[in-house]
N, C-alpha and C positions, 0 to 999 in steps of 0.2 A: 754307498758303502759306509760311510762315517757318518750317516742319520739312522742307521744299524746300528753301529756301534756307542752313537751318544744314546738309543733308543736304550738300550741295553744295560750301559751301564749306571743312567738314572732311574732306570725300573729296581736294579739290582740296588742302589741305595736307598730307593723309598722303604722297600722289602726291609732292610737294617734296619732301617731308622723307625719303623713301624714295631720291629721288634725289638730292638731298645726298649723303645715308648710303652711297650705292653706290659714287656718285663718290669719296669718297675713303678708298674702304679702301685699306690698301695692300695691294699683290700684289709678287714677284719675279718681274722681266723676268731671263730668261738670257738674253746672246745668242751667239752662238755663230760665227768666220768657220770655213771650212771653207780658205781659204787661209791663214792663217797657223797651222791649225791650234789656236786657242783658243779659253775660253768665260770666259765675264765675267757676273755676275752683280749687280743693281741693284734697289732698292726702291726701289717708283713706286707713288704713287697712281695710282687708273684714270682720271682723270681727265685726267692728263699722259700719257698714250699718246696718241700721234699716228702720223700713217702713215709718215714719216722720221725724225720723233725722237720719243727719250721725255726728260723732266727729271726726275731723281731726288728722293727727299725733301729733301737735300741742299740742291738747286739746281742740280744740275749738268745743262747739256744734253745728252743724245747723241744726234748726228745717226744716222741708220740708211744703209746702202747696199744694192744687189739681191743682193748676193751672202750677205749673213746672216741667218741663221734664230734667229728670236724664238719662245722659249717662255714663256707668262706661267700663273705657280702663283698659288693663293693661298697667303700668306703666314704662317708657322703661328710666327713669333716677333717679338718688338716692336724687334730690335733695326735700328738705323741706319747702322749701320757698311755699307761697301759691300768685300764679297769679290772677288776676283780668283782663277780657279784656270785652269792650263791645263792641255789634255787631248792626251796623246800617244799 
């Protein structure tokens, strides 16, 4: 009964603790308007992705609109700094 129950309740902790750990890697949100013609790049835990905005590591929020296209990478450097490029 209690190799049930320790069975149990460290499955139920890895399960948290894996979902912690998911939730906040960070990834690069690009996003891209195709009216104004630019692409803007942002590091976001996955955690702060939402379906109108993301908030950066930062703090910063960005609202989203229908018209821009989100691409989300994992993220392969630890830096914080947030990039700005545009594409013509």
């Amino acid at each position: 009964m209690y190799v049930l129950i320790t069975a149990c309740m460290l499955s139920t902790a890895a399960f948290w603790g894996w979902g912690w750990y998911d939730d906040n890697q960070i990834v690069t949100v690009q996003i891209s308007s195709p009216i104004e013609a630019m692409s803007t790049q942002y590091q976001v835990r996955k955690k702060d992705i939402h379906a109108r905005k993301i908030t950066t590591i930062e703090g910063i929020e960005v609202r989203l609109s229908n018209q821009e296209r989100v691409t989300i990478s994992t993220s392969t450097s630890t830096s914080t700094s947030t990039s700005k490029s545009t594409d013509k």
